[in-house]
N, C-alpha and C positions, 0 to 999 in steps of 0.2 A: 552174068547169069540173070536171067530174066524170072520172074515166078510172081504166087502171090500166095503167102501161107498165115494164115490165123497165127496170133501168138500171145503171150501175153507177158506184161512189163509189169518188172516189181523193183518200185525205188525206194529208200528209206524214208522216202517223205510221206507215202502214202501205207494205209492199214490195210489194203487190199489189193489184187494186181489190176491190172486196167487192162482194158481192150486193142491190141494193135495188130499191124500185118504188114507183114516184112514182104518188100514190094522188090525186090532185089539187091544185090550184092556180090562180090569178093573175096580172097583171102584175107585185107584190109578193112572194106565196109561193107554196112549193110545200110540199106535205105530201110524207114519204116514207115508208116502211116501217122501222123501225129492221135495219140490216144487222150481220150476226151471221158471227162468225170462230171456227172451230175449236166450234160450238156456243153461243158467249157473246154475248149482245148487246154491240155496242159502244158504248158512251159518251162523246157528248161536252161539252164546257162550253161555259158562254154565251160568244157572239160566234167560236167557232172555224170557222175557215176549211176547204171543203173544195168539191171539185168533183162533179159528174154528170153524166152523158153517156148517151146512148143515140142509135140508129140506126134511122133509120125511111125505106124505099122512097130516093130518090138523096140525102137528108140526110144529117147528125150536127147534133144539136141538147148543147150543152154549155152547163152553168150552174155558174159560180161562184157558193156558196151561202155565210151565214152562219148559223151552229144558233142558235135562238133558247128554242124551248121544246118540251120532252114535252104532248102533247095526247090526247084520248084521239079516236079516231076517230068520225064521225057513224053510220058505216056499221054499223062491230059493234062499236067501243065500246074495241077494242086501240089499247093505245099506239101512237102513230106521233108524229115528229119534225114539228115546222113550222120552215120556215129561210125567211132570207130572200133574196133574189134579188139579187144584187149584181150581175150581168154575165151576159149570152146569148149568144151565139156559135151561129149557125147556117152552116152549112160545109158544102158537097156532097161527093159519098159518092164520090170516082171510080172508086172502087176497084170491083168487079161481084163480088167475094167480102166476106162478111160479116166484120167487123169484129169483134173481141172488144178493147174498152177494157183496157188494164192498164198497171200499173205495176213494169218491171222494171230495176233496176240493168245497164248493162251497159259493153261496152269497143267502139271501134273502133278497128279496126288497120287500116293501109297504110304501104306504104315509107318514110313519112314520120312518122308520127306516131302516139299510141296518145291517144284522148280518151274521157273518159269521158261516158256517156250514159244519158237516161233511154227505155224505149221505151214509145211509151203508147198505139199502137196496134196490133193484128197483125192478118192474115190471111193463107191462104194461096199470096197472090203476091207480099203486099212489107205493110211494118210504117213508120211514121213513128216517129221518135225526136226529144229534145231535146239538145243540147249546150250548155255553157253559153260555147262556144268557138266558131268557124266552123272547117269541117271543109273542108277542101283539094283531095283526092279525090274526083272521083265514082265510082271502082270504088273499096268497101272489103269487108272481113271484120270479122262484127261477131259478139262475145260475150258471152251473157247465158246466167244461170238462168232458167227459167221457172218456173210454178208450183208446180210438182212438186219444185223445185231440179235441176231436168235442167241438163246444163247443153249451152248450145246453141251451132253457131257456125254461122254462114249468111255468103252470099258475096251481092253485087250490086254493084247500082248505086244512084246518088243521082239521082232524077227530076227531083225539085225542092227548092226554098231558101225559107224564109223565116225572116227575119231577126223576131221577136221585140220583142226590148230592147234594148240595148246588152251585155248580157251572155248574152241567149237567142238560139238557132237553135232550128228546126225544118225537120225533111228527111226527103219520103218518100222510102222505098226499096224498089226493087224488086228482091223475092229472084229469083236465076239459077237 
């Protein structure tokens, strides 16, 4: 399958997602674009673990990938990554404002408690985050830097819950 779709990657190594474009792929692989921080290509080693995600019409389509090797493209011959497909996750889009994938360190606060969290989605009406805690409240105040290192603090509520792992939550939240 041939294409070329905007995406964006979020690896543990990095506080933000990065820019890439999944140039084609597979039920096994997908090709990508090598994504590039502050100018520099990023690099990674054999077998390292990392995600992708993009949004298309009422989806999110997310791939847990593993890097396997530098290839050179069929098309024009540039380097591009081949990984391989570990796990898909296809998940509906509820939200009617566009999504922007990231990955921000952040805090939640309510009368009760302060937990720390990851957020890994935004848009303009409400953002999903991770805890690795369950979170008590459903009105909290929540604190993170953004990309910029803004730092932000937004008020809502918790729509919905799901429970993960045994040690992960995830909770959208709709900003007030």
């Amino acid at each position: 399958m041939e294409y070329s779709i905007d995406a964006e990657l979020i690896s543990k190594r990095f506080d933000s997602a990065l820019k890439t474009r999944i140039i084609s792929g597979n039920n096994k692989h997908l090709i990508i674009s090598i994504p590039e921080r502050n100018g520099e290509k990023i690099t990674f080693v054999q077998e390292e673990e990392f995600k992708i995600s993009y949004y298309h019409g009422e989806f999110v389509y997310a791939f847990s990938l593993v890097f396997h090797d530098v290839i050179k493209s069929e098309e024009d011959g540039v380097d591009v990554y081949e990984c391989i497909i570990d796990e898909v996750l296809i998940d509906n889009n509820y939200r009617k404002d566009k999504r922007e994938i990231v990955h921000f360190k952040g805090l939640i606060m309510n009368a009760k408690e302060i937990v720390y969290a990851t957020i890994l989605d935004i848009s303009s009406s409400g953002l999903k985050f991770e805890t690795e805690v369950a979170v008590d409240k459903r009105k909290i105040e929540l604190h993170y830097a953004d990309a910029n290192n803004q730092t932000m603090k937004v008020r809502g509520k918790i729509v919905w819950t799901k429970k993960i792992s045994e040690k992960k939550y995830q909770y959208g939240f709709k900003l007030k």
